[in-house]
C-alpha positions in Angstrom: -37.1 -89.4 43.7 -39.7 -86.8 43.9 -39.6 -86.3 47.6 -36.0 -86.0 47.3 -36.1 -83.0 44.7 -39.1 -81.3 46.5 -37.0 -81.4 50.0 -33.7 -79.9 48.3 -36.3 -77.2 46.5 -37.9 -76.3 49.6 -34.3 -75.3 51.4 -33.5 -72.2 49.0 -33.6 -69.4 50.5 -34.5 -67.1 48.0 -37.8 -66.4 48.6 -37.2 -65.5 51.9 -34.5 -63.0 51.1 -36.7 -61.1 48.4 -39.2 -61.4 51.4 -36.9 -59.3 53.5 -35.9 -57.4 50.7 -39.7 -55.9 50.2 -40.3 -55.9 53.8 -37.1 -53.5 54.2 -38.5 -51.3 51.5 -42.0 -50.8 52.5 -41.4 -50.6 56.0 -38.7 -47.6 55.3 -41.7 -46.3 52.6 -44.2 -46.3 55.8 -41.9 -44.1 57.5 -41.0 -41.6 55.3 -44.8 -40.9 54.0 -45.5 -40.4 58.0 -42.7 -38.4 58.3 -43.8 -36.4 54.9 -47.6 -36.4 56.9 -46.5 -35.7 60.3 -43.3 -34.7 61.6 -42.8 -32.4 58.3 -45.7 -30.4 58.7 -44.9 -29.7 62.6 -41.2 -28.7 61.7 -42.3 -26.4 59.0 -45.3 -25.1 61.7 -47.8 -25.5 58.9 -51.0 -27.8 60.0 -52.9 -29.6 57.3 -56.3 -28.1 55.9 -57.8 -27.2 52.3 -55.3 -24.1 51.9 -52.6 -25.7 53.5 -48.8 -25.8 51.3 -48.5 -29.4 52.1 -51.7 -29.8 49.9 -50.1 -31.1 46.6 -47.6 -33.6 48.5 -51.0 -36.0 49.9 -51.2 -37.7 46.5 -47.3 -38.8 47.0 -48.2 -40.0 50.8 -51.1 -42.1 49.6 -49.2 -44.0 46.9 -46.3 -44.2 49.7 -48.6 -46.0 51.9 -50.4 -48.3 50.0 -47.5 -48.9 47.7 -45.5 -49.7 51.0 -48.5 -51.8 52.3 -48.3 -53.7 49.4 -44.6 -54.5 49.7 -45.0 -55.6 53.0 -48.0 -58.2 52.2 -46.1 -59.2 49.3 -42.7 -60.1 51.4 -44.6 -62.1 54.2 -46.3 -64.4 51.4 -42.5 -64.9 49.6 -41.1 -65.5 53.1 -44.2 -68.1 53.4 -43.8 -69.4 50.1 -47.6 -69.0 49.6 -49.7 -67.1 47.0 -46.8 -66.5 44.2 -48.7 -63.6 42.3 -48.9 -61.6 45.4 -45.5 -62.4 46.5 -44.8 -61.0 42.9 -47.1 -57.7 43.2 -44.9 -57.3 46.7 -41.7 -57.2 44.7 -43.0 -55.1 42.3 -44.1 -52.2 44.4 -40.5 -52.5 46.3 -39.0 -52.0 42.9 -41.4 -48.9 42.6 -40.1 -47.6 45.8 -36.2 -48.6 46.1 -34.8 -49.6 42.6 -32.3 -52.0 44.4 -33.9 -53.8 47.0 -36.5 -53.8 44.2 -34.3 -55.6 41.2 -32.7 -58.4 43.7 -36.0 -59.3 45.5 -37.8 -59.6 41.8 -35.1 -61.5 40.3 -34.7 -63.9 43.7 -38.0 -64.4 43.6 -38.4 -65.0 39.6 -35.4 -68.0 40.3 -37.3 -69.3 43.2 -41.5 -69.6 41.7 -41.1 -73.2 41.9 -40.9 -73.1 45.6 -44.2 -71.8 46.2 -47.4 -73.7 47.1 
């Protein structure tokens, strides 16, 4: 009976949608902090340095990019259906960076914390 329930538990795909979900949204966070970094500063024809205007905007590309790192990580281990917590923390940071990929990957993953090894 338990081999039954564990085989019908493991075909959910949930986790693997919330996965996707927080793969989407850091992989579109990665490109918008290099575009904030790189193509930005060449359109403008402004280079980066101590006393450049861009200045201020380097703490916002930072969190971008390890919030978007984070997202990423998290989404392979929900599509593996390995290391919950971190799967969570993934979710998490998508929320913190696109409200609704964010609220469906949490809330698939939430229904699905039983899947994971």
């Amino acid at each position: 009976m338990d081999e039954v329930n564990r085989q019908q538990i493991e075909k959910t795909r949930k986790p693997m949608i919330a996965g996707i979900l927080s793969i989407v949204a850091g992989s579109t966070t990665l490109l918008l902090a290099a575009y904030i970094y790189v193509v930005l500063p060449l359109m403008l024809g402004i280079s980066w340095g101590p006393t450049s205007e861009l200045v201020p905007y380097i703490g916002f590309v930072f969190a971008f990019l390890v919030l978007g790192v984070l997202a990423i990580i998290g989404g392979i281990y929900a599509i593996q259906k390995r290391k919950w917590g971190q799967a969570y923390a993934g979710t998490v940071a998508a929320l913190l960076l696109s409200l609704a990929l964010g609220v469906v990957a949490i809330i698939l993953l939430l229904q699905s914390k039983t899947e994971f090894r």
